[in-house]
C-alpha positions as CSV (number, residue, x, y, z in Angstrom):
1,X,-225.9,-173.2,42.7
2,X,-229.5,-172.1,42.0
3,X,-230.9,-168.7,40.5
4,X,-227.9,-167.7,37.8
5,X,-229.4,-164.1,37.9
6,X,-231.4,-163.7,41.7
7,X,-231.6,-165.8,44.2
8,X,-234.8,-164.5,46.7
9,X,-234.0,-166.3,50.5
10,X,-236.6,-167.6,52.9
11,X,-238.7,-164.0,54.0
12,X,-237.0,-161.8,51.4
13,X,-238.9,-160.3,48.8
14,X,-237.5,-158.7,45.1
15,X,-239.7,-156.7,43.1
16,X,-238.3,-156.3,39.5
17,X,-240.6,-153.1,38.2
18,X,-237.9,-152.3,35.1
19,X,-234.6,-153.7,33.2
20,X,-233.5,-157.1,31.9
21,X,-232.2,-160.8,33.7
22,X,-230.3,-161.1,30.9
23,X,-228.5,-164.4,30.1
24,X,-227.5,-166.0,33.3
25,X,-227.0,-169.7,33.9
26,X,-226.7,-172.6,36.4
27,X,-224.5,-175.5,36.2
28,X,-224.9,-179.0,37.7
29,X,-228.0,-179.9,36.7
30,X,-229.1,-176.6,39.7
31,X,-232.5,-174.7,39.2
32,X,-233.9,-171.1,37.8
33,X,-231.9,-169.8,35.2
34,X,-232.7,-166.6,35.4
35,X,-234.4,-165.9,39.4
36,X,-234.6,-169.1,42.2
37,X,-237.2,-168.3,45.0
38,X,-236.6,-170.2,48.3
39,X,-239.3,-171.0,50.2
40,X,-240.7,-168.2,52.0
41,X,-239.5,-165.5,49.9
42,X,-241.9,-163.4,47.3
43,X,-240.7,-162.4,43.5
44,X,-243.3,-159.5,42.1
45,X,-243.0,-158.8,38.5
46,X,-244.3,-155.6,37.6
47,X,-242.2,-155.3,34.2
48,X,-238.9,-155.8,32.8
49,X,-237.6,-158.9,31.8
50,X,-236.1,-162.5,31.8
51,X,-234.8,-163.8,29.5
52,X,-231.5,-166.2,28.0
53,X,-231.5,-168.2,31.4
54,X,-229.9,-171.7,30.8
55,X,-226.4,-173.9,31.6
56,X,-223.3,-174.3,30.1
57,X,-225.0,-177.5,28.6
58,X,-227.6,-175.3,27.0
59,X,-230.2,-176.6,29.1
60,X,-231.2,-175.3,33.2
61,X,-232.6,-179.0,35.0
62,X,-235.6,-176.6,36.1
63,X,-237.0,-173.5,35.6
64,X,-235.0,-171.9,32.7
65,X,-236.4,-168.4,33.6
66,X,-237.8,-168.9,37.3
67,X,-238.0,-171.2,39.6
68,X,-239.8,-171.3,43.1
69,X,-240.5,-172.8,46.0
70,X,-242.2,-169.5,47.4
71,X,-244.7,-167.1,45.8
72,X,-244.6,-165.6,42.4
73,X,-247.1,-162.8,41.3
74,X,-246.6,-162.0,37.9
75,X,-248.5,-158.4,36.2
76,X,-246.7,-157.5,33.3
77,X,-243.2,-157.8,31.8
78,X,-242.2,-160.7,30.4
79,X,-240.7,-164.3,30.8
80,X,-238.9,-165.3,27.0
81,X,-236.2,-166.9,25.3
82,X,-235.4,-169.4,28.5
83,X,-234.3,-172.8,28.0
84,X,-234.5,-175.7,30.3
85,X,-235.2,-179.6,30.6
86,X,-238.7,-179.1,32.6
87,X,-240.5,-175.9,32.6
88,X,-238.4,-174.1,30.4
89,X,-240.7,-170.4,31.5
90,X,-241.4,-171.1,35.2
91,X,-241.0,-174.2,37.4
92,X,-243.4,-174.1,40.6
93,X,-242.1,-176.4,43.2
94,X,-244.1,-178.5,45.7
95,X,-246.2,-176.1,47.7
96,X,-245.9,-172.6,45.8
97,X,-247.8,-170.6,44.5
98,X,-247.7,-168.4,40.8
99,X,-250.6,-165.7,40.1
100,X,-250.4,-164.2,36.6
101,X,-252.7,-161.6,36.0
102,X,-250.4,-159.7,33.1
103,X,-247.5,-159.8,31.1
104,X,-245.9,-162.4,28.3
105,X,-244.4,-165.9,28.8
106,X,-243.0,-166.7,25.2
107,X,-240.3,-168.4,23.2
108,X,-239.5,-170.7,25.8
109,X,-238.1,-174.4,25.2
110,X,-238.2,-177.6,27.3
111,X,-237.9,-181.3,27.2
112,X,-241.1,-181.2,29.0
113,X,-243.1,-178.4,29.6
114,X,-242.4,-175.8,27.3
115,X,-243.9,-172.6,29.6
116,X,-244.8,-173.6,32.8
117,X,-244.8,-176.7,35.2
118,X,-246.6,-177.0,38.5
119,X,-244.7,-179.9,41.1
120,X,-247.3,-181.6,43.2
121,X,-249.2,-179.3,45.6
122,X,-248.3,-176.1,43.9
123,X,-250.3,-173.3,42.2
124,X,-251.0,-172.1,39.0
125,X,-253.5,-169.0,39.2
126,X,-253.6,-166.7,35.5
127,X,-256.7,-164.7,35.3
128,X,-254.6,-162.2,32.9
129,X,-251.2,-162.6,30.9
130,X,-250.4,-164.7,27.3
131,X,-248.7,-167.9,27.5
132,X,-247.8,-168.4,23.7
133,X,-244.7,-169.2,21.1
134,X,-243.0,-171.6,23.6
135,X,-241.7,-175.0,22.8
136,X,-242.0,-178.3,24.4
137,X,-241.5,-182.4,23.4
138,X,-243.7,-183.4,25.6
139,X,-246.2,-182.5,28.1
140,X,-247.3,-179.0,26.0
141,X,-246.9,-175.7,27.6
142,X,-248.7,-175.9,30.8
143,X,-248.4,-179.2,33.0
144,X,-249.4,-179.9,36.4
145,X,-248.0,-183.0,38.3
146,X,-250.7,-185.2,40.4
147,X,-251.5,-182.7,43.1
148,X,-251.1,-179.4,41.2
149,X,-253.4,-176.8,40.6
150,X,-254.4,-174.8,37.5
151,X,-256.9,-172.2,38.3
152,X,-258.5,-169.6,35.9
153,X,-260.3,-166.6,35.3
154,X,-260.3,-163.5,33.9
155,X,-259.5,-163.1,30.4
156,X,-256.1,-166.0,30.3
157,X,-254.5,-167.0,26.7
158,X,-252.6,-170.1,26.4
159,X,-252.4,-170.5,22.8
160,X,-250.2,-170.9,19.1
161,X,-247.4,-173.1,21.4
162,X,-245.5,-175.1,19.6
163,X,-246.5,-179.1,21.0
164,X,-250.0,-178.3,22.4
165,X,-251.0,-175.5,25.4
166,X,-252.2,-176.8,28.5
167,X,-251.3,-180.6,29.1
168,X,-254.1,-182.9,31.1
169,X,-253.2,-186.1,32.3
170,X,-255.1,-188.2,33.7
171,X,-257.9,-187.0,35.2
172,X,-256.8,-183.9,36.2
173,X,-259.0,-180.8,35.3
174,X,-258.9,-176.8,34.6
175,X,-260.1,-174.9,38.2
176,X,-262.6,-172.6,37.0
177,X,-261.7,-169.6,39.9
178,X,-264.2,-166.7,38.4
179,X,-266.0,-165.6,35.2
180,X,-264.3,-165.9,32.0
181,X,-264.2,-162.8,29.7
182,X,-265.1,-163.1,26.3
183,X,-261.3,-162.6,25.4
184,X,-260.1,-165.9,27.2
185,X,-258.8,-168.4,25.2
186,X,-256.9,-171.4,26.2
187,X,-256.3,-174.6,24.0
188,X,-256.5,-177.7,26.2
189,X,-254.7,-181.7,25.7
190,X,-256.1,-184.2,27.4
191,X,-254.1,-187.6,28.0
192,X,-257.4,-189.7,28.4
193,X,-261.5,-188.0,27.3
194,X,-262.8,-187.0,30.3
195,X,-264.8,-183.7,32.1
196,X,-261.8,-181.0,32.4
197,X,-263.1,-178.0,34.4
198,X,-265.0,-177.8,37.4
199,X,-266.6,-174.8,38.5
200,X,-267.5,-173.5,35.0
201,X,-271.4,-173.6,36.1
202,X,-272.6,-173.8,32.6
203,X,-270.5,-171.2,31.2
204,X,-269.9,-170.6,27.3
205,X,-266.8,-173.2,27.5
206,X,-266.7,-173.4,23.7
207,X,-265.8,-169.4,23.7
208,X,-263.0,-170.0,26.4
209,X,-261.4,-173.6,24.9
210,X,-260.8,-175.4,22.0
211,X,-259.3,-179.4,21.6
212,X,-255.5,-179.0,20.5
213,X,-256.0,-181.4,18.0
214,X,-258.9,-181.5,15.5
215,X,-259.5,-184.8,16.0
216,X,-261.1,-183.7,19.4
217,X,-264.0,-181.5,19.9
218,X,-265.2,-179.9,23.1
219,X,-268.5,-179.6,24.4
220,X,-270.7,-178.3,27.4
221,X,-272.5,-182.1,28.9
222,X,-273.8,-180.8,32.7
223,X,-272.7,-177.8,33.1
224,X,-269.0,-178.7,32.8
């Protein structure tokens, strides 16, 4: 069955403000290793932690530390040390929603998708946090399906993950929500060379992102 450690129903919230989800599993091929929201229910993370979430195989089918189909707001604590075949941090299923504005998401693994990965029509809002020391084969750390939405601002870091940060493909592109701060810095795969933000109105985009491979450069070409 789904969430090995919490399982949030349709209109319940949980707020986890302290403590660990330590270790819990799912069998079957289920979801969320650690904490499975159900639409319509709301997981706040304040602090505290989740990590070890995984199967007997070694491997949760999605979301080794959370998965959702409801609404996740994330402000501190942290999200480590999961392991899962997509979205080894936090899976978003079609629909929900995940604001980070603090806290870690780190030493995660995944077949694909190493930290976090957004199903079609869900979102992906970090204006504050660090994605960073997670692990993926393919599809870096932070992949969005066709119809899923990353948006940032604030002062986000996506960075030193092991098999790129935030996964393009196609021509999908970085939401630019609100001003970046100087300490943003998110490093950026693109499957084909294209214009990747919208909404950066000219910004300093050379501060906020670099090319995860050196054989790629960035630069600003009307005002994006």
């Amino acid at each position: 069955s789904n969430g090995g450690g919490v399982l949030v129903d349709d209109g319940a919230a949980f707020t986890l403000e302290s403590g660990t989800i330590r270790g819990n599993r799912v069998e079957n091929y289920s979801s969320g290793g650690g904490v499975y929201v159900e639409n319509g229910g709301t997981f706040i993370m304040n602090g505290g932690a989740i990590t070890g979430g995984n199967v007997n195989s070694g491997n949760a089918f999605r979301g080794g530390g959370v998965y959702t189909n409801g609404t996740i707001t994330m402000n501190g604590g942290a999200i480590r040390d999961n392991k899962a075949i997509y979205g080894g941090g936090v899976q978003l299923g079609s629909g929900s929603t995940f604001t980070m504005t603090g806290g870690t998401i780190g030493g995660n693994e995944a077949e694909y998708a190493g930290a976090v990965l957004v199903e079609d029509d869900g979102t992906f809002a970090m204006n504050g946090g660090t994605i960073s020391g997670n692990h993926s084969n393919a599809f870096g750390m932070v992949y969005m399906d066709q119809g899923g939405a990353l948006r940032l601002s604030g002062s986000p870091v996506i960075t030193d993950n092991d098999g790129g940060n935030v996964f393009l493909r196609r021509a999908m592109v970085i939401n630019i929500a609100g001003p970046l701060t100087d300490s943003a810095c998110v490093g950026v795969t693109m499957e084909l060379p294209g214009v990747f933000t919208k909404g950066l109105n000219g910004s300093s985009v050379t501060a906020s992102f670099f090319a995860d491979s050196s054989e790629l450069f960035i630069f600003l070409a009307n005002g994006e």
